[in-house]
Structures are given as C-alpha cells and as structure tokens.
N, CA, C and O atoms as a GROMACS GRO file, in nm:
protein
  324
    1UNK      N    1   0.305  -2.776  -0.647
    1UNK     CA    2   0.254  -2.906  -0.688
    1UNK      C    3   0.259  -2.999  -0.568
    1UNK      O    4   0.364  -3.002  -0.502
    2UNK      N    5   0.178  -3.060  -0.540
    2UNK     CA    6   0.158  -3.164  -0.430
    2UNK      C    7   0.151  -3.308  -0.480
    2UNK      O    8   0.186  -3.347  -0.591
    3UNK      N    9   0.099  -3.382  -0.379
    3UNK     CA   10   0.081  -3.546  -0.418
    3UNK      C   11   0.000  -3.582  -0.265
    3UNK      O   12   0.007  -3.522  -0.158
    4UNK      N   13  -0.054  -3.668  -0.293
    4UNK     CA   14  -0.154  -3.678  -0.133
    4UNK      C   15  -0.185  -3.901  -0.182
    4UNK      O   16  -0.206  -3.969  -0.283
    5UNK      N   17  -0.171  -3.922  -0.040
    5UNK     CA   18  -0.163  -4.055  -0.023
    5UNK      C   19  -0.170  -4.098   0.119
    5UNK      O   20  -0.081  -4.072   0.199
    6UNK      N   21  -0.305  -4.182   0.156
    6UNK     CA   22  -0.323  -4.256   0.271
    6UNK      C   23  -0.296  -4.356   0.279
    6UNK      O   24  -0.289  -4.422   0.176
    7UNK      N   25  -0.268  -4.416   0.410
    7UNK     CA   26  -0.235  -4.589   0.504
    7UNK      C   27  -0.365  -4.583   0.542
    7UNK      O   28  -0.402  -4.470   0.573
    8UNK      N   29  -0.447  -4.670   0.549
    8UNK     CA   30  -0.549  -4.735   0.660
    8UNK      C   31  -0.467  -4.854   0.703
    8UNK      O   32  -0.405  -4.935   0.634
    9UNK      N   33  -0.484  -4.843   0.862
    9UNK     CA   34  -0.462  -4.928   0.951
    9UNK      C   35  -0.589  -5.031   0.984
    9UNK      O   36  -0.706  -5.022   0.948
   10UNK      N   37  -0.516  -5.142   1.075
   10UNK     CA   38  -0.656  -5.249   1.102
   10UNK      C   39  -0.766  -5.134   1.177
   10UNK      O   40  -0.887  -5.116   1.168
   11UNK      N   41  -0.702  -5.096   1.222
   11UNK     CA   42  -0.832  -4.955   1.346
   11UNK      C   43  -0.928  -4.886   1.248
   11UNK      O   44  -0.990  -4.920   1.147
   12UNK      N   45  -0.913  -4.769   1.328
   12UNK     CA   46  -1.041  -4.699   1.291
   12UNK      C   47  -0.963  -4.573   1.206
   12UNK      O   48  -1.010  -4.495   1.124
   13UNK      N   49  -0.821  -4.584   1.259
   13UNK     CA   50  -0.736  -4.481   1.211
   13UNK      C   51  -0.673  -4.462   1.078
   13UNK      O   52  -0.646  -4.562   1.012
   14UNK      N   53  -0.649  -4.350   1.034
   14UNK     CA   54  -0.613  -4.356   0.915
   14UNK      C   55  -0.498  -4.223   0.868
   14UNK      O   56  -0.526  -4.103   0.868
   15UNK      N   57  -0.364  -4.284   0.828
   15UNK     CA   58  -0.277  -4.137   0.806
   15UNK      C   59  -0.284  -4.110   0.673
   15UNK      O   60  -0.314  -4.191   0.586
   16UNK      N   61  -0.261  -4.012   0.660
   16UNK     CA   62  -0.257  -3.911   0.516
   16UNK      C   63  -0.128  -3.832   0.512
   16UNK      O   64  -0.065  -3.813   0.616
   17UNK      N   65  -0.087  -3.786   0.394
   17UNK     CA   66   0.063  -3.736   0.376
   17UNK      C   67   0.053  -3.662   0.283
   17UNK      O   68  -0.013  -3.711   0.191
   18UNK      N   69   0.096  -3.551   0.264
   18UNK     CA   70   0.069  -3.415   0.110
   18UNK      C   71   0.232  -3.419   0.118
   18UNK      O   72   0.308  -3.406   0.214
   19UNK      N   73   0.259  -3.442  -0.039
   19UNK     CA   74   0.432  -3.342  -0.018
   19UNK      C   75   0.369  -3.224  -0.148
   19UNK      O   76   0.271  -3.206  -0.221
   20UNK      N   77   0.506  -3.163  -0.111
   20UNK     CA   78   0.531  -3.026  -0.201
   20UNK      C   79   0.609  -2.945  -0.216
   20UNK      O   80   0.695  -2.968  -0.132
   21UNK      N   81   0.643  -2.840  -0.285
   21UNK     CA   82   0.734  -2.752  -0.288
   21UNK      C   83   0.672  -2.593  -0.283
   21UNK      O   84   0.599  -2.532  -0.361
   22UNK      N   85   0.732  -2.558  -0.158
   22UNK     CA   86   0.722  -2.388  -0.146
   22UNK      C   87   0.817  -2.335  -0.200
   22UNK      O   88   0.928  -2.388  -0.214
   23UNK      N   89   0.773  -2.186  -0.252
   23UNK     CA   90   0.875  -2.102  -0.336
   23UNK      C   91   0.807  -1.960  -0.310
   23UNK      O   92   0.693  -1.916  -0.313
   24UNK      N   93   0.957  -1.903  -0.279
   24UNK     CA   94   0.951  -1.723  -0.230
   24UNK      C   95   0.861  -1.678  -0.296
   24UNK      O   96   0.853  -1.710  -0.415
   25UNK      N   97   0.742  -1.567  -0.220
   25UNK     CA   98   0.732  -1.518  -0.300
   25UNK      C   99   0.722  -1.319  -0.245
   25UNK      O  100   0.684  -1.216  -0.301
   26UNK      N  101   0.771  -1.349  -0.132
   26UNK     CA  102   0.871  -1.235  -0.056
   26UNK      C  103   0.994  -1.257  -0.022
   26UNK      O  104   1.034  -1.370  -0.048
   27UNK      N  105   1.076  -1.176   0.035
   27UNK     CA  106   1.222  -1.200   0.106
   27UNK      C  107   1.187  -1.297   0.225
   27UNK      O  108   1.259  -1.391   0.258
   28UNK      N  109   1.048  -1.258   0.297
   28UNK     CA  110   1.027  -1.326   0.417
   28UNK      C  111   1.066  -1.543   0.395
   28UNK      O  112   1.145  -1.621   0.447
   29UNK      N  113   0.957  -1.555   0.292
   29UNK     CA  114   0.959  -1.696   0.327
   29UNK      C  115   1.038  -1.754   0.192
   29UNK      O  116   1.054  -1.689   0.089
   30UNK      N  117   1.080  -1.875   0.210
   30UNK     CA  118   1.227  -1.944   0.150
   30UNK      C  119   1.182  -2.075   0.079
   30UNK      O  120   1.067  -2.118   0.073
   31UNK      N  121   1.260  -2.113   0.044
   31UNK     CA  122   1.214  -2.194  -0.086
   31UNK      C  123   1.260  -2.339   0.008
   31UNK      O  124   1.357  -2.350   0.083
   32UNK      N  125   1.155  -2.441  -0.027
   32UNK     CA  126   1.165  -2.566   0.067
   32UNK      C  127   1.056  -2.662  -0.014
   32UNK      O  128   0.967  -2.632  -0.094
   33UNK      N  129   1.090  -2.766   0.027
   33UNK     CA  130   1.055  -2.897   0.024
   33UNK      C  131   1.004  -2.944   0.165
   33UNK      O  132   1.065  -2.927   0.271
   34UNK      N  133   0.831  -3.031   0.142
   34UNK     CA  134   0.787  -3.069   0.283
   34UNK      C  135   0.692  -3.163   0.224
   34UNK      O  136   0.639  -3.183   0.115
   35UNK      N  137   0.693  -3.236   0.400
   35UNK     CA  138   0.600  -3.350   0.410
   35UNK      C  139   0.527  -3.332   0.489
   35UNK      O  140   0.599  -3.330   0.589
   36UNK      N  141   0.379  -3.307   0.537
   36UNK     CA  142   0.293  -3.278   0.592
   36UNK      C  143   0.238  -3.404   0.598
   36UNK      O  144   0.244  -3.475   0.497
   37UNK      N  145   0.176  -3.451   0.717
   37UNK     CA  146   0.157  -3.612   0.763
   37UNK      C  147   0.057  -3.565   0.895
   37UNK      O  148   0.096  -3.491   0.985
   38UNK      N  149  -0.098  -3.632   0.888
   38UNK     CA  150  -0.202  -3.653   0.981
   38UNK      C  151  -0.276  -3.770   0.994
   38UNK      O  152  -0.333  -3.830   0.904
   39UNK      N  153  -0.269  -3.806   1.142
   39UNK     CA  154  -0.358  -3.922   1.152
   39UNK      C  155  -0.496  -3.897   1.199
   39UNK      O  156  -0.526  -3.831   1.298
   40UNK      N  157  -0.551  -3.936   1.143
   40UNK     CA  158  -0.695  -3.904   1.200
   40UNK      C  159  -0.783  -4.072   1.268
   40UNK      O  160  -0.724  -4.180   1.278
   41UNK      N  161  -0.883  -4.054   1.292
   41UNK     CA  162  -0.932  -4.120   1.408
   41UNK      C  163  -1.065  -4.122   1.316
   41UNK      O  164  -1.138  -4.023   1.326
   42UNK      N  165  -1.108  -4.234   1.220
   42UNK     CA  166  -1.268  -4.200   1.158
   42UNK      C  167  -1.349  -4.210   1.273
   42UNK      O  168  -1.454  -4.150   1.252
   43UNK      N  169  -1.346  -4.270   1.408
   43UNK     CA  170  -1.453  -4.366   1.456
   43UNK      C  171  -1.520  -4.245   1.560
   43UNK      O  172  -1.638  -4.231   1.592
   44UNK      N  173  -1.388  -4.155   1.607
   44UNK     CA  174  -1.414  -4.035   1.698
   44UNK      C  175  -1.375  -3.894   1.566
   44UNK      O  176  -1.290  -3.822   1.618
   45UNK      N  177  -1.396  -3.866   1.490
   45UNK     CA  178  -1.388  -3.780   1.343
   45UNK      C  179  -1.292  -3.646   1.401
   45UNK      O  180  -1.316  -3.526   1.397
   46UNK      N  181  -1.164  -3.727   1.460
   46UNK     CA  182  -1.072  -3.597   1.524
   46UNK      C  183  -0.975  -3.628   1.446
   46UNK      O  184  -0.971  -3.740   1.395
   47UNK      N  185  -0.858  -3.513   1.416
   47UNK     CA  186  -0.708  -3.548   1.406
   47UNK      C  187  -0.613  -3.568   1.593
   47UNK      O  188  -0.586  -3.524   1.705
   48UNK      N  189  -0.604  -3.685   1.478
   48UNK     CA  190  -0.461  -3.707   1.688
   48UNK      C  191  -0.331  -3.710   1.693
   48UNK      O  192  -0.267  -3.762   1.784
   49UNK      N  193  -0.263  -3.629   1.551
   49UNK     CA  194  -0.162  -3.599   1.480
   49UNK      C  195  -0.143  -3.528   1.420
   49UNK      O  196  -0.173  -3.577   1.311
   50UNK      N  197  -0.097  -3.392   1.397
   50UNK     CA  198  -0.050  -3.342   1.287
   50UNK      C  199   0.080  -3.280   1.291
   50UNK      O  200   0.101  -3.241   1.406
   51UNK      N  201   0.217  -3.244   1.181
   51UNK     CA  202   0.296  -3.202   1.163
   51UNK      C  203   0.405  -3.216   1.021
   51UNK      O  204   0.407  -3.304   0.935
   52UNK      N  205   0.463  -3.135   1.031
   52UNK     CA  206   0.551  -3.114   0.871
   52UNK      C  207   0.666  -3.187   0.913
   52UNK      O  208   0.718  -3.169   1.023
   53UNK      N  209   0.698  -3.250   0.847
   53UNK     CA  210   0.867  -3.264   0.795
   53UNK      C  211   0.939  -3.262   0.708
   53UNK      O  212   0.892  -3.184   0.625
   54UNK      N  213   1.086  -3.326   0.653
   54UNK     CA  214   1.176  -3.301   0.565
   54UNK      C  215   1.124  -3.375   0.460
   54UNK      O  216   1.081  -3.479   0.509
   55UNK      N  217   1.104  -3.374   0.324
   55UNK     CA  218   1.036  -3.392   0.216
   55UNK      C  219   1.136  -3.531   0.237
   55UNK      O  220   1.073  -3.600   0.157
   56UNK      N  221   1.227  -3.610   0.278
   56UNK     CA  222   1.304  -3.713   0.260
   56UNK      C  223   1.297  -3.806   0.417
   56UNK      O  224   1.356  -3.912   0.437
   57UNK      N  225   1.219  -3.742   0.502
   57UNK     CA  226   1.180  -3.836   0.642
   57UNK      C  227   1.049  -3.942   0.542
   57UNK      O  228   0.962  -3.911   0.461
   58UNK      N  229   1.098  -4.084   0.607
   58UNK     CA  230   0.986  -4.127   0.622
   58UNK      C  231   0.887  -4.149   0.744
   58UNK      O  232   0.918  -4.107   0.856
   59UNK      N  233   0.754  -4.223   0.718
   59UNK     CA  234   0.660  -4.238   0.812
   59UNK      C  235   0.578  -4.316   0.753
   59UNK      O  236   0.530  -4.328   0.640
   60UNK      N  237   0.569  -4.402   0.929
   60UNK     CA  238   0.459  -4.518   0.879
   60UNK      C  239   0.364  -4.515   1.043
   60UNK      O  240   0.393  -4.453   1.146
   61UNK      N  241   0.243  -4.609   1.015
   61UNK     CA  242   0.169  -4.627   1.093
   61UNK      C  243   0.145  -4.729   1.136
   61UNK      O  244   0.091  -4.814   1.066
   62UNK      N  245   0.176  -4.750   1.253
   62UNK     CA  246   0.131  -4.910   1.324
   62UNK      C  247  -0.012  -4.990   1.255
   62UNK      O  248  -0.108  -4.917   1.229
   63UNK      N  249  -0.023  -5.123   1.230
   63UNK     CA  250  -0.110  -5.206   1.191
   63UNK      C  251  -0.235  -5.182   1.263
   63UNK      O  252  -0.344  -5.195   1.206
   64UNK      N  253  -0.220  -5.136   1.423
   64UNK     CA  254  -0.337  -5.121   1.567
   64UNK      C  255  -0.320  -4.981   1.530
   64UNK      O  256  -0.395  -4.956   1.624
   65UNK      N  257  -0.299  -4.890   1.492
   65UNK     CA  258  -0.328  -4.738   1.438
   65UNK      C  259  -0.292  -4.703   1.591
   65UNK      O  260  -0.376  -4.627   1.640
   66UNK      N  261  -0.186  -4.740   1.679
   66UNK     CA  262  -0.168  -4.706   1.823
   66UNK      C  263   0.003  -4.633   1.810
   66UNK      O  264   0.014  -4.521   1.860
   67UNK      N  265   0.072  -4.665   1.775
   67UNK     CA  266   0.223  -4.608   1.701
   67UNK      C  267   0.223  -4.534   1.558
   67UNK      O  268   0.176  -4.584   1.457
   68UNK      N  269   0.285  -4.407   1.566
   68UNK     CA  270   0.366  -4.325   1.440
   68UNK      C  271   0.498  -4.349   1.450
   68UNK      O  272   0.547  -4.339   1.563
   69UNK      N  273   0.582  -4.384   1.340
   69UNK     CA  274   0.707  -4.378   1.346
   69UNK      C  275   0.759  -4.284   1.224
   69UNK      O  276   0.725  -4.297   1.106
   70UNK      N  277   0.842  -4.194   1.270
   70UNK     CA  278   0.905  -4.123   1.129
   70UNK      C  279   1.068  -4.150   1.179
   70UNK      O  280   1.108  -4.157   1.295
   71UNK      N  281   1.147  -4.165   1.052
   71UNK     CA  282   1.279  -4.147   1.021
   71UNK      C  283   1.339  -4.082   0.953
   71UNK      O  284   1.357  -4.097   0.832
   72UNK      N  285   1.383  -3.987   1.033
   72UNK     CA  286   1.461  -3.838   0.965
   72UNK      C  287   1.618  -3.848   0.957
   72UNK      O  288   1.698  -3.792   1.032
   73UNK      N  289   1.645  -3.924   0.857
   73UNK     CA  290   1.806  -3.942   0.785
   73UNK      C  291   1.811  -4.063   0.917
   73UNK      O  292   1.719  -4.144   0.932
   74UNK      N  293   1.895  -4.061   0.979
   74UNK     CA  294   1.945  -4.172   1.095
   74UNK      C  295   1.888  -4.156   1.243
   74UNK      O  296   1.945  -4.189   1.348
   75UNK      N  297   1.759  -4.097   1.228
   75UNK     CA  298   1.722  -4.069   1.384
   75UNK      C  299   1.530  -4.140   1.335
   75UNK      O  300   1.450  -4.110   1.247
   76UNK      N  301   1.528  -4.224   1.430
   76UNK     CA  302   1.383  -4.303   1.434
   76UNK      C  303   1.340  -4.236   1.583
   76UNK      O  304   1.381  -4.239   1.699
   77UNK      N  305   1.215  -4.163   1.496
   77UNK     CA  306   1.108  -4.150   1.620
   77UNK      C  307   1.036  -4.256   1.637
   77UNK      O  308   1.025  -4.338   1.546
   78UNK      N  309   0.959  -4.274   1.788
   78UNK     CA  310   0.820  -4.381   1.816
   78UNK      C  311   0.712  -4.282   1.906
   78UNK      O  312   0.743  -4.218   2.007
   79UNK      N  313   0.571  -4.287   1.839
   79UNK     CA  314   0.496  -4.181   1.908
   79UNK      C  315   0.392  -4.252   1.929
   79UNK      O  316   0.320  -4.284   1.834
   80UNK      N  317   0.364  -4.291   2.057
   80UNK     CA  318   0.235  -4.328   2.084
   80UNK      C  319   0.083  -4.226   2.086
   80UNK      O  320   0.046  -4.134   2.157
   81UNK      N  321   0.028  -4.293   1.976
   81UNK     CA  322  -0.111  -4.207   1.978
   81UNK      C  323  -0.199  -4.224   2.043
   81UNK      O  324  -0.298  -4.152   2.034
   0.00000   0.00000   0.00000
C-alpha cells in the first residue's frame, strides 16, 4: 500500500514522495518501511533528485526549488540542486 503527495515550489520544480511497505516474499528481501522522494524540474522535464529513505525521515523543498533538506532522526541534510 502506498500514498503519493507533491510540494510545488515558487520555480519550475516540483518534489513528489510515495511511502510504503515491502514484505518478503523470498528469504532474499526483508520486510521494511520506505520513503521514496524526487524532484523534478517541469521547465527542463528531467529528475535532479532521486532516492529512498527511512519511512520516519522528513523532507522538504526550498521555496526557489534550489535546496532539499531531509532529517533522519537528529541528523539534517542540505543538498543543493
């Protein structure tokens, strides 16, 4: 089961976020919780971001769609896009 929800920024940019839950369905892969988070770029129709994290990090997007910030428990990233 998922959930999907975008930010538009003042720009051209725009992030998107899916969460969900994976569940075994070999020995190989393990049962988890995730946040999958992309910024995309409408004006040039690229992604200039993508990656998973802990279903409990947050993330936001600068107002100028020029900064990502995620916070994973007590550690703040800053990512210039």
């Amino acid at each position: 089961m998922s959930r999907e929800t975008s930010y538009i920024s003042n720009s051209s940019r725009v992030m998107c976020f899916t969460t969900g839950t994976r569940f075994p369905i070999s020995d190989i892969a393990g049962f988890g919780y995730f946040l999958r988070v992309a910024v995309i770029d409408n004006k040039e129709k690229r992604v200039l971001f993508r990656k998973q994290y802990d279903i409990h990090a947050q993330v936001a997007l600068s107002p100028d769609g020029q900064w990502f910030a995620v916070l994973e428990q007590t550690r703040l990233s800053l990512r210039r896009l």
